[in-house]
Structures are given as C-alpha cells and as structure tokens.
N, C-alpha and C positions, 0 to 999 in steps of 0.2 A: 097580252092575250095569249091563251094557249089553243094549238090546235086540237085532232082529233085524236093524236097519239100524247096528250099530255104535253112537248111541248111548247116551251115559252118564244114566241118571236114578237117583234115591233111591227107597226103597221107604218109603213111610210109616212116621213111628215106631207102632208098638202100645202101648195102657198096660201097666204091667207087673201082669201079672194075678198073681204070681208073690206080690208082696209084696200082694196087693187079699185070696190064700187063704190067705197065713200067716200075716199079722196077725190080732188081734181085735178086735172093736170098738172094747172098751178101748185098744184101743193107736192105733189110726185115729183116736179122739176125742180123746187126748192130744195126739195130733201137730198138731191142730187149734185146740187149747185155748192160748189168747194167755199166753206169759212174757215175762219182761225178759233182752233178750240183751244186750252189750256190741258197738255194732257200729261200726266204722271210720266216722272222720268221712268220712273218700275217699270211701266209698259210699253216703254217705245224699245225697238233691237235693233243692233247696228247692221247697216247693209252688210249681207252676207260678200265675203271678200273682198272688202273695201281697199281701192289700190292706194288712197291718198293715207299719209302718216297724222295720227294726231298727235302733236308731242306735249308735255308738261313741260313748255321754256318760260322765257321771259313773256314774248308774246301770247299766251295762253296767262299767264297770270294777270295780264294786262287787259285779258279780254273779262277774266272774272271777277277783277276791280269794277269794269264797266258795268259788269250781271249785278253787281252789286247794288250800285249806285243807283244805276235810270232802267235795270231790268233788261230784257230781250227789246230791241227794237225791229229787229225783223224775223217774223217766225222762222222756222224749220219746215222743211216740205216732209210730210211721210205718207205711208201707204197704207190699207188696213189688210191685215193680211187674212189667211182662212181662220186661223186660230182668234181671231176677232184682239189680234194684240196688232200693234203698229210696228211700219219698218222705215227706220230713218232714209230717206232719199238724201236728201240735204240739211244738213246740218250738224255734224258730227262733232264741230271744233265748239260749237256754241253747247249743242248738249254735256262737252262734258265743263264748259263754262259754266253753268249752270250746278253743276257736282260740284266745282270748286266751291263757287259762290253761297253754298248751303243751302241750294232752292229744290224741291221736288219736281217740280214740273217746269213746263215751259210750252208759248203758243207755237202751234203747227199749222201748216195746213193741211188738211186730207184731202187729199186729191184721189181718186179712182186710175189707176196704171197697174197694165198689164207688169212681169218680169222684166221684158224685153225694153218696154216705154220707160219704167225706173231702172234701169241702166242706163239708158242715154242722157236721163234726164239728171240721172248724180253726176255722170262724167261729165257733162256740160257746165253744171253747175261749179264743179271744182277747180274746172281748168281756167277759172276767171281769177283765180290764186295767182300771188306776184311771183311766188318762188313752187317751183315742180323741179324737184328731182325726176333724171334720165329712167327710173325702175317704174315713179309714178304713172310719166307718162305713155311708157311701155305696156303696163299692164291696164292702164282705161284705155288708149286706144284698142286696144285688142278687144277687151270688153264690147266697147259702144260696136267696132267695126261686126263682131260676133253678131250682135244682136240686130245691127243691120241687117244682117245675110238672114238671120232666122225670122224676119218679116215678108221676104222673099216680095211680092206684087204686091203688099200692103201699102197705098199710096198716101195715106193721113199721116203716116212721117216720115216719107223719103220723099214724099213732092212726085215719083215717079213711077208708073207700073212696072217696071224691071230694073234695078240697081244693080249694077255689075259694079267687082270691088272695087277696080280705080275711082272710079263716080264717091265712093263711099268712101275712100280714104280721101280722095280730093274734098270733100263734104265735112271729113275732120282738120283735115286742112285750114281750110278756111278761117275757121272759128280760131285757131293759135300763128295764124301768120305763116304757117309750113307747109312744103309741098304734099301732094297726096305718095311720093317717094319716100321723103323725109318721113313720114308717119309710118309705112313700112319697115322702114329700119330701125326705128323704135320697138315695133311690132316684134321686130328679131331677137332684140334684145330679150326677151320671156324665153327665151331657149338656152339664153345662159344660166350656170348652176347658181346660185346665191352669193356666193361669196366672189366669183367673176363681177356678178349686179353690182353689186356693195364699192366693187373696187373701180366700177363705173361713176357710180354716185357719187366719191369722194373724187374724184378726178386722177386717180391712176392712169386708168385705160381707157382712151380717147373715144370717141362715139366709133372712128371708123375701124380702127382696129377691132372695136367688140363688136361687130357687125358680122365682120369676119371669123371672129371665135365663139360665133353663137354657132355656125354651122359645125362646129366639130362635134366628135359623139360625149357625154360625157364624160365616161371615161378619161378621156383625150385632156377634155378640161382639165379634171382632175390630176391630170401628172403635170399637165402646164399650171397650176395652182402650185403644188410642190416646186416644180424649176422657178418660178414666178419669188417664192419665199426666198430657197435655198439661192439663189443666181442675185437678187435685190435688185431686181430689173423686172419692168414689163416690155410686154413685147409690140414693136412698131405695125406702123400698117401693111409696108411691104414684111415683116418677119407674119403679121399675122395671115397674110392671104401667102404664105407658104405652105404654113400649117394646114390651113383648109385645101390646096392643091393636092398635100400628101395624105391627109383622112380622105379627098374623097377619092384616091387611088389605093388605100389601103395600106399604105408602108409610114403611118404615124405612130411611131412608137416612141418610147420616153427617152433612147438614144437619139431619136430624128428634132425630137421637144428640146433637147438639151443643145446636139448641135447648133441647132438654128437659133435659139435665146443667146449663144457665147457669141453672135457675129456682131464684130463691131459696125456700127449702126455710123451714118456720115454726121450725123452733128452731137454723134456719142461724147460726152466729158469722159476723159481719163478721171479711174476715182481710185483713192488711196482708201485702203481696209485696214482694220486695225482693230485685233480681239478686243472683246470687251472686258476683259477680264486684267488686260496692260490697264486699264482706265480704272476701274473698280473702287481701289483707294482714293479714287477723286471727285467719284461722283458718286449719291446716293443712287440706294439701288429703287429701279422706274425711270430716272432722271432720261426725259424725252431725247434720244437724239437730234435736233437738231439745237436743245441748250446746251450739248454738249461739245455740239460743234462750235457754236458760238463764243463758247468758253475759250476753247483752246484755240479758234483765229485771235484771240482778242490777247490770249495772255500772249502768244507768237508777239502780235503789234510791240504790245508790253516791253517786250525781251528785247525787241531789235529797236523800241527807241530806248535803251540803255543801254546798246552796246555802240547807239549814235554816239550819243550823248559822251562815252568811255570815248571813245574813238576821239573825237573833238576836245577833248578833257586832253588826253594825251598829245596833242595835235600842238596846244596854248603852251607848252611846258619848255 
C-alpha cells in the first residue's frame, strides 16, 4: 500500500482472530501439547556452542549400525526457533547417527523453551553421559549456572523465589554426585587458555593445579605454556599457587615462570635427557616416545642378560 507522498509501506500483520473464535480450547491446547514429529535433518541446527564433543569413533559408528538397523528409538528434543527452523536441545550424537546411517530425518520432540530453559535442559541431558571430559564439564556448568542467574525470581525452574549462586551450583551438584565447590572449580577452569584445557583433558595438569593457573592473566599462561614445552614438565599444585601468589602481586614474569618450574618438586624422578638426533638412525622419524623408550629399556635387558650369560660362560671354564 502506498501513502500520500507515493510511498510503499506494509500494514502490520493482525493475529488471526478468526482461528483464536473457532477453535476450542481443546483444540488450542492440543496444538500446544509436545509430539514426536519426523523432521529433516536439513532443518534441525546444532545448539549454539555446544560444550559436549561429538566424535566419529568406534562408538559413533556403533551407534549408526544401530540407525541402521531398528532406526531412532528415542527421539531428539528440539526447539522451534524464530526463523521457523529447529534447534537441537538433545540429541547431537544420534543426529549425526542418523548422517552416518544415510537417513534424512529423524523423530524429535518439540517442546516450547525459552534460551535460558534449553540451556539447562541440554546440560542436563548430557551430563547423564558415562565419560565427560574436565573442558565438557567446565563449560555446561557455567552455561546452565549462567542461565540460572539470568532467571533471577523465576520459580518454575529453580523451585525458589531467589537463588543465590551457591543454592545454584549446589543444584548442579547434585545431579553429578559433586559438591556445589567442586562445580565452581570446574567453573574456573573456562578461564584457562585452550591449550592449558586440552592439557587438562588429557591428564597433564591435575584439576588442582589448573584451578590455580586459571587465575593467572593470559599472558602469564602463555609464557608458562612455552616453560611448560621447553622445561618437559608441568607444574605442581604448590609450584602452581606460587604462580598465582606472584601474578596477583605483579612480579610474574617469564624469569619468575621459569624459576619456579626448575624447583625440584618432593616426589620428582631424576630424568635422563638425551637429543633426539643421538637416536635418529634407530628410530623412524614420529616413532612416539614412549616406544622409544621401551626400545631401549628392553634392548639394555637384552645386553646385560649376555654379559650374564658371558660372565657365567667364563665362570665353567
């Protein structure tokens, strides 16, 4: 429609009142009421920053024999979002089963949830997983505790008119067996740089030490990253709540990083170093160190039970 200078605007949509006086409640509350529909994988999107990994292992390929076979047995939870496309809540590991398996779609359910409600309701759901890496559960706690706080006196999912954070970590607690402490220290964890995470994950660096190296500035990280390589040591719990004593007095610097990584630690092994480049002709090049350490305790064995052996030999004569 054009106005009176020419031009062109939209008239507001109206609801349609039309279906609001011919329906019944019955039918209004139906249409409300969550089923399982069969919907295009095309159109479902994955939770935005999803903290759980979905990997292509064995068990993932194990799960898309099973798509194969007998199908989804328990749908996916998603949400509809504005753009009238779906947003997976639960189901990430089955949806991309469902890719392997050559299937387009698969059942959901739609459920009506706010942001904050599909946050809690993915982290809930995922934390029922046998194995949670230390990063996983760092970044959904944070997540669900966030979205705690940003319901503020909302009591239809905290049970309570005011939830102060402990109530709400202790509330995550619960649900994994940990105290509402222990979930804070997790929490901490998100303040380390990535490659500190990683070095969590794999069991490097013990939970309590990284507790303590979450509080340093990045930077800081980052040169104990460098001593961390170059030195072939991480650092303990007492070396790490050094670190964090001297950052938050300001005298952390990559002399103070390096000193305190060279202190020998009480149940330190004495370790023997040895360029790799003396080894090179023995071993192909990648060959993991610890096959190469294997190697040469085994050929040592080798060598000293023949010079038993010589010894004893000379011993009969």
């Amino acid at each position: 429609m054009a106005d009176k200078s020419g031009q062109m605007f939209e008239l507001p949509k109206r609801p349609n009142l039309a279906a609001e006086l011919f329906t019944t409640q019955e039918q209004r509350d139906d249409a409300k009421r969550e089923k399982v529909l069969d919907i295009p994988l095309s159109e479902i999107d994955a939770f935005p920053d999803h903290p759980f990994q979905v990997k292509l292992d064995e068990s993932m390929q194990a799960m898309a024999d099973s798509v194969k076979a007998v199908g989804i047995q328990t749908p996916a939870l998603v949400r509809l979002k504005d753009d009238e496309r779906y947003e997976l809540v639960s189901g990430h590991r089955r949806k991309m089963a469902c890719e392997l398996a050559g299937r387009d779609s698969m059942p959901c359910i739609v459920r009506e949830l706010s942001r904050d409600e599909a946050i809690i309701a993915m982290v809930d759901a995922n934390l029922q997983r046998e194995t949670i890496l230390p990063s996983e559960k760092a970044m959904s706690y944070k997540m669900r505790l966030d979205a705690i706080k940003r319901q503020g006196q909302r009591v239809d999912l905290t049970s309570r008119p005011v939830v102060r954070k402990s109530e709400s970590a202790d509330e995550i607690g619960e649900q994994t067996g940990e105290s509402g402490r222990q979930v804070y220290r997790y929490i901490r964890l998100t303040e380390l740089i990535p490659q500190m995470l990683d070095m969590v994950d794999t069991g490097k660096i013990a939970m309590r030490p990284a507790v303590e190296l979450s509080y340093l500035p990045t930077e800081a990280q980052e040169l104990l990253l460098e001593t961390i390589e170059s030195e072939e040591c991480t650092p303990s719990h007492v070396q790490a709540m050094k670190m964090r004593k001297f950052a938050e007095e300001g005298r952390l610097g990559e002399d103070v990083i390096l000193s305190i990584m060279q202190e020998e630690k009480p149940n330190q092994v004495e370790q023997f170093k040895m360029p790799k480049t003396r080894l090179s002709e023995f071993f192909a090049p990648g060959t993991p160190a610890q096959k190469i350490e294997d190697t040469i305790v085994k050929a040592l064995e080798l060598l000293r039970q023949r010079e038993q052996q010589r010894k004893r030999d000379d011993g009969a004569r």
